[in-house]
C-alpha positions as CSV (number, residue, x, y, z in Angstrom):
1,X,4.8,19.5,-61.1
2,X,4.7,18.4,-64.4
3,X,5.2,14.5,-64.0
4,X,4.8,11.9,-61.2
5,X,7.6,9.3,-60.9
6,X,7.0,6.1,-60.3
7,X,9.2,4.0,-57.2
8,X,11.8,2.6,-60.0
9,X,12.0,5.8,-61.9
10,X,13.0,7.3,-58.2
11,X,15.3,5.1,-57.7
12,X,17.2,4.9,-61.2
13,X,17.4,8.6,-60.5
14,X,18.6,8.5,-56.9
15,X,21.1,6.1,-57.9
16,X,22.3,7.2,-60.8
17,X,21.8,4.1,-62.9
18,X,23.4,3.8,-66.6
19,X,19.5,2.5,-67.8
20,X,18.4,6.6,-67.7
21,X,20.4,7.3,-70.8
22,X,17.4,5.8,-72.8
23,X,15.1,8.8,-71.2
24,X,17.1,11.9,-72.0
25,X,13.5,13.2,-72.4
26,X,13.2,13.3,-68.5
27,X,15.1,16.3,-68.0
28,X,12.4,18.7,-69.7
29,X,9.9,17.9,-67.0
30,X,12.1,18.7,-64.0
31,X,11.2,19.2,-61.4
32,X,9.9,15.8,-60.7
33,X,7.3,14.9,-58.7
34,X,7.6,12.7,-55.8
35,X,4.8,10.6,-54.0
36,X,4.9,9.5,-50.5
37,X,3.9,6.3,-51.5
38,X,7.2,6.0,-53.3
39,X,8.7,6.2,-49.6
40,X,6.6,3.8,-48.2
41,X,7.7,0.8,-51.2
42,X,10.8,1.7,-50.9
43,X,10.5,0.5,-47.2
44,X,8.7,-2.3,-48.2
45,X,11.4,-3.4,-50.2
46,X,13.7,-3.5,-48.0
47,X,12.0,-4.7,-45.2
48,X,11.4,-8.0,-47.9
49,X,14.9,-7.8,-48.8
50,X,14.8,-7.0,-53.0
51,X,16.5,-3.2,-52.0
52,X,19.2,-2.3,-49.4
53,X,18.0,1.2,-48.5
54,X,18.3,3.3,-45.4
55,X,14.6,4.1,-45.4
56,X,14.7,7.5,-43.6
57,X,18.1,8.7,-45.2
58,X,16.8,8.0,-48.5
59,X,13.7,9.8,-48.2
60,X,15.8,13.3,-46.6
61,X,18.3,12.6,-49.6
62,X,15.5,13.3,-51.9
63,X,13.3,15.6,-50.4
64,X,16.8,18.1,-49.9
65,X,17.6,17.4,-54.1
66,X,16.0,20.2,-55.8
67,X,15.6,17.9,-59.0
68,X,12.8,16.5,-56.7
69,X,9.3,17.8,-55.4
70,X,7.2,15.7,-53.2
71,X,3.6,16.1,-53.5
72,X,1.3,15.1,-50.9
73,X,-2.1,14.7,-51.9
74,X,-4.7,13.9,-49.2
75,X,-5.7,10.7,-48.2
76,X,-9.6,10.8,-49.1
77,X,-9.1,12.1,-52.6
78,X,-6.1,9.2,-52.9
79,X,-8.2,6.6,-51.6
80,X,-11.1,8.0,-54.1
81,X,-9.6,7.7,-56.8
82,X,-7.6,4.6,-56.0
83,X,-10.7,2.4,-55.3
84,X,-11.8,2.4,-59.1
85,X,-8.7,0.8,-60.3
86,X,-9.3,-2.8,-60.0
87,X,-6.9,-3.7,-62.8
88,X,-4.0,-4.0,-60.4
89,X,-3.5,-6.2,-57.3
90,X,-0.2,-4.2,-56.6
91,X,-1.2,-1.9,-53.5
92,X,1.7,1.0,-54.8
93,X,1.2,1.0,-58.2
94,X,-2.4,1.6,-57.7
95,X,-2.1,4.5,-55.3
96,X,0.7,5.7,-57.7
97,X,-2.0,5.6,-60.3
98,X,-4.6,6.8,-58.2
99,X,-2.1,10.2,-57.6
100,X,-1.2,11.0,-60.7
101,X,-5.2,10.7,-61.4
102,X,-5.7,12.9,-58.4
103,X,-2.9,15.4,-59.6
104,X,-3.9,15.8,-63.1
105,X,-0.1,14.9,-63.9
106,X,1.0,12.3,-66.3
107,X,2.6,9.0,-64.5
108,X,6.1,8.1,-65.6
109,X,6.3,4.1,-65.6
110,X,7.4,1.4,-67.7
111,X,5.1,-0.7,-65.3
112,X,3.2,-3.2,-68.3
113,X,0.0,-3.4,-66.7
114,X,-0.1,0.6,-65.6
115,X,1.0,1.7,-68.9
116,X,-1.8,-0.4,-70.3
117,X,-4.9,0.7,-68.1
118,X,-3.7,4.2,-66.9
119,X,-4.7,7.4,-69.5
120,X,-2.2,9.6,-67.8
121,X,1.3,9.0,-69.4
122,X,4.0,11.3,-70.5
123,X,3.8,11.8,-74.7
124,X,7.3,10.4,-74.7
125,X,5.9,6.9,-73.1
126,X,2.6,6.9,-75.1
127,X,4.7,7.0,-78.2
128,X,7.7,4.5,-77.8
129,X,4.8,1.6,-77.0
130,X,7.4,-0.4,-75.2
């Protein structure tokens, strides 16, 4: 796995969305990783009514596309390196952050706050400063 996605760079992906012609770049880090915490906002969501998704569907719909690889990384070592990051309130982005920590593997996010506080970003993200 050479990057981590984050939830909206999932779903821009999953549904194909005209805003991924800015990051032709993406394409040279396939396969892309995938965190189970991704699943779990999606659901969330939903469940708040800000995303229309079939919760279980969408997660088998990525885990069959071979664009996508989802790494599970265990809950101790999440939670570990999740605790330290007290520059977000948002529950996902901070696991999010906490796995691509875990993993070694730069986070792919155009998330303002992440992008400020977390050291692991792809070159191509580091560089635009957007």
């Amino acid at each position: 796995m050479k990057l981590l996605l984050d939830t909206h760079f999932l779903l821009w992906i999953v549904l194909d969305l005209p805003r991924l012609a800015e990051f032709e770049w993406l394409d040279g880090y396939r396969p892309w990783g995938v965190s189970p915490i991704s699943f779990l906002e999606v659901a969330f969501l939903d469940e708040v009514g800000r995303l229309e998704a079939r919760r279980a569907e969408f997660a088998d719909a990525v885990g069959r596309d071979a664009r996508f690889v989802i790494d599970e990384v265990p809950l101790v070592p999440l939670v570990e390196r999740a605790l330290p990051l007290d520059w977000t309130r948002d529950p996902f982005d901070r696991l999010l952050a906490a796995h691509s920590l875990a993993r070694r593997t730069p986070l792919c996010t155009l998330d303002r706050v992440i992008r400020t506080h977390h050291p692991m970003l792809p070159r191509e993200l580091r560089d635009a400063g957007s």
